[in-house]
N, C-alpha and C positions, 0 to 999 in steps of 0.2 A: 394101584391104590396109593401109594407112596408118593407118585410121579405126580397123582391128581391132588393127596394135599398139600405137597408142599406149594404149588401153584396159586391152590388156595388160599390158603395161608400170606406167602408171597405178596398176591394181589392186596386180601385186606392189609395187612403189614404196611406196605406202602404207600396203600390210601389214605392213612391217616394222618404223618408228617405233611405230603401235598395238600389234602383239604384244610390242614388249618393252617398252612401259608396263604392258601385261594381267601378262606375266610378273615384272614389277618387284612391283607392286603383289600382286600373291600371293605372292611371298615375304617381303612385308612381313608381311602378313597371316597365313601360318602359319606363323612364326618369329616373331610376334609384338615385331616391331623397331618402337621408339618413334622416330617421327619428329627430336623433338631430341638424339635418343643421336648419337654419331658415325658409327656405322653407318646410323642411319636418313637422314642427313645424304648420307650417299654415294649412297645408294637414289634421294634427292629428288632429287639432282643430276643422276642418267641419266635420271632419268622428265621433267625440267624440258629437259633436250636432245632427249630423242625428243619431247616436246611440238610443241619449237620445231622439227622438222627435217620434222614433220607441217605444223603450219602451212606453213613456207616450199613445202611440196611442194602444201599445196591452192590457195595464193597463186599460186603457178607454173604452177599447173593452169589457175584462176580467170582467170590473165592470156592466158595461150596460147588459150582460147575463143575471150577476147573478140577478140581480133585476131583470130581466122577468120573471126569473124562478123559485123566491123568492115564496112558500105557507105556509103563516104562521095563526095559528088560532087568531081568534079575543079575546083580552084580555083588561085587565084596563090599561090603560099605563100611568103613573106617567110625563105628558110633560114637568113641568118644570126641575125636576129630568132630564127628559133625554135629555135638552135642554143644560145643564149647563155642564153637560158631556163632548156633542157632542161638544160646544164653548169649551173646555178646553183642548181636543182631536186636535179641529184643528189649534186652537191659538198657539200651539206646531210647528207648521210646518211653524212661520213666526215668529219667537224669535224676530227680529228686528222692529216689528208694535208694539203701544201702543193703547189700544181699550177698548172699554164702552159696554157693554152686558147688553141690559134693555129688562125685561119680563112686560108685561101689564095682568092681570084679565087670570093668564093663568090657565088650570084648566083637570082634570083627563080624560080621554076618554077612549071608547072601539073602539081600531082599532087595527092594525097591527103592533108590535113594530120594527120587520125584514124590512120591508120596511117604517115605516116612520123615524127610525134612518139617511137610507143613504138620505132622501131626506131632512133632514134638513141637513146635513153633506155638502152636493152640496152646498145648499144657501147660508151657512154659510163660507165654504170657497170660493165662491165668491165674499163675499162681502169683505174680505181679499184679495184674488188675484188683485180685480182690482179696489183698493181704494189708494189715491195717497199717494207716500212713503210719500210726507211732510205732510199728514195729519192723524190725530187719527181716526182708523177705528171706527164706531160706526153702531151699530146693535141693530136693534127693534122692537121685536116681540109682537103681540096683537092674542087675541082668542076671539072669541063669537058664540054664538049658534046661527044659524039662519034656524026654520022651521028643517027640522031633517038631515041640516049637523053644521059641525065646519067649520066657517070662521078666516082663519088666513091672516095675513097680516105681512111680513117681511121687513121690509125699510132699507136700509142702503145708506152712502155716500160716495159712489166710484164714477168713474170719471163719468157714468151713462150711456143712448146707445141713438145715435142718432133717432129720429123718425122714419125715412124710415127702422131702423134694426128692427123694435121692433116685426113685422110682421116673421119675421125670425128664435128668438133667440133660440127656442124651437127645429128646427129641426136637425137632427143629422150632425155632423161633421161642422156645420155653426161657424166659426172664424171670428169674428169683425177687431181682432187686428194678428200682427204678431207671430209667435211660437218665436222671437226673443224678445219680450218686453213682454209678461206672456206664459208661459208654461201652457197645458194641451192639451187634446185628442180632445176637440171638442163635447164631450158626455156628458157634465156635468149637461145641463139645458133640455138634450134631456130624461136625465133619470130620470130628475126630472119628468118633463113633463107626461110619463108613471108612475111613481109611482102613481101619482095622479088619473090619469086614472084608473088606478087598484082596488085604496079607491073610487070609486064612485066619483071622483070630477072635478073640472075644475079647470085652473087657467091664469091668464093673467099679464101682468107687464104693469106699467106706468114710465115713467122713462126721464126724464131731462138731458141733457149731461152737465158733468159737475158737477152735484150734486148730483145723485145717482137716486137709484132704489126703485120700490115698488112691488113686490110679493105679489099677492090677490091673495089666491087659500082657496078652501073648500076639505072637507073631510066628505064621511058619514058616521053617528055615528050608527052603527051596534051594 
C-alpha cells in the first residue's frame, strides 16, 4: 500500500512542473512570443521554475530509493566525527546563513554509517532551509543510551510548524510552505522517517511555530 502511494503520488507530483512547461511552451509557440521580448522573458522564467521544481522532485525521488535500498553492515561509527562532517557539507549549500553547531555527551555506536549519514544530512539541512534569513541558524544535538537503544534529540530555531501539521510532517510529498518561498522535493522528513525505521527506532517532533523544532528519535544499538 505504501509501495502503491508513493508511486501515486510520485506520478501526479511530477505531472504538474512538465504540463505547465508543455503548456508554457505552446503558448509561446502560437502567439508566436520572442523569447527576448518582455513577454517572452516572463514565459522563460515560469518554464525555468518548473524546470527546477521537476529536477528537485526527480532528485528527491532519486534520494528516497537509494535509502530504501541502502544494505550496509553494522560497524563502530565515529558520531561526532561524522556529525561535524555532515554540518560542514551542508552549511556549504547556504553561504549566506551565520550558524552555531553544539554537540551534547555524544558518543561512538554500532549502527549503519550509509544510512545514518543521509538522515542526519535531512535534519540538518532543514534546520537551515527553514530558519529565518534575519536569524543565526543554531543546531543541537544530544545522545544517551536508553535500555538497548540511542536516544538522540535534534533542536533547532527555524520558524517551527504549526500544531495541526505536526501529525503530517513525516509523510511523503507533505509541503507546509510554498516551492516559491523554500525549494525541495517534499521527501526530506519522509526519508528521514524510514531511515529510522530501518535502525530499529521510532521518532517524533515537538515544535512551536515560530521558534523551532525538536527531533526525538532512537536508534538500536546492534
Amino acid at each position: 500500500d505504501d509501495l502503491d502511494h508513493f508511486i501515486s503520488t510520485t506520478s501526479h507530483d511530477l505531472k504538474s512542473p512538465i504540463n505547465s512547461i508543455k503548456s508554457l511552451l505552446g503558448l509561446l509557440v502560437k502567439n508566436k512570443i520572442e523569447l527576448s521580448s518582455p513577454k517572452g522573458e516572463v514565459y522563460f522564467d515560469l518554464i525555468n521554475k518548473s524546470s527546477d521544481n521537476a529536477l528537485d522532485l526527480v532528485e528527491g525521488i532519486a534520494k528516497y530509493g537509494k535509502i530504501l535500498s541502502i544494505a550496509d553492515e553494522n560497524l563502530e561509527v565515529d558520531i561526532e566525527t561524522m556529525l561535524h562532517a555532515t554540518f560542514d557539507s551542508v552549511s556549504k549549500n547556504y553561504p549566506d546563513s551565520k550558524a552555531r553547531f553544539k554537540l551534547n555527551t555524544i558518543s561512538t555506536i554500532v549502527s549503519q554509517k550509509k544510512l545514518l549519514r543521509p538522515l542526519f544530512e535531512n535534519l540538518i539541512d532543514n534546520a537551515f532551509k527553514y530558519c529565518s534569513k534575519e536569524r543565526e541558524v543554531i543546531i543541537e544535538i544530544s545522545q544517551k543510551k536508553v535500555g538497548d537503544k540511542w536516544l538522540f534529540t535534534l533542536k533547532d530555531n527555524g520558524i517551527g510548524i504549526e500544531k495541526e501539521d505536526l501529525k503530517s510532517v513525516f509523510k511523503p510529498y507533505v509541503r507546509l510552505h510554498s516551492k516559491s518561498e523554500y525549494k525541495g522535493s517534499g521527501l526530506g522528513l519522509a526519508s528521514v522517517k524510514r531511515v529510522i525505521e530501518k535502525l530499529g527506532g521510532t521518532i517524533k517532533i515537538e515544535s512551536k511555530f515560530g521558534e523551532g523544532s525538536v527531533f526525538i528519535f532512537t536508534i538500536q544499538e546492534f
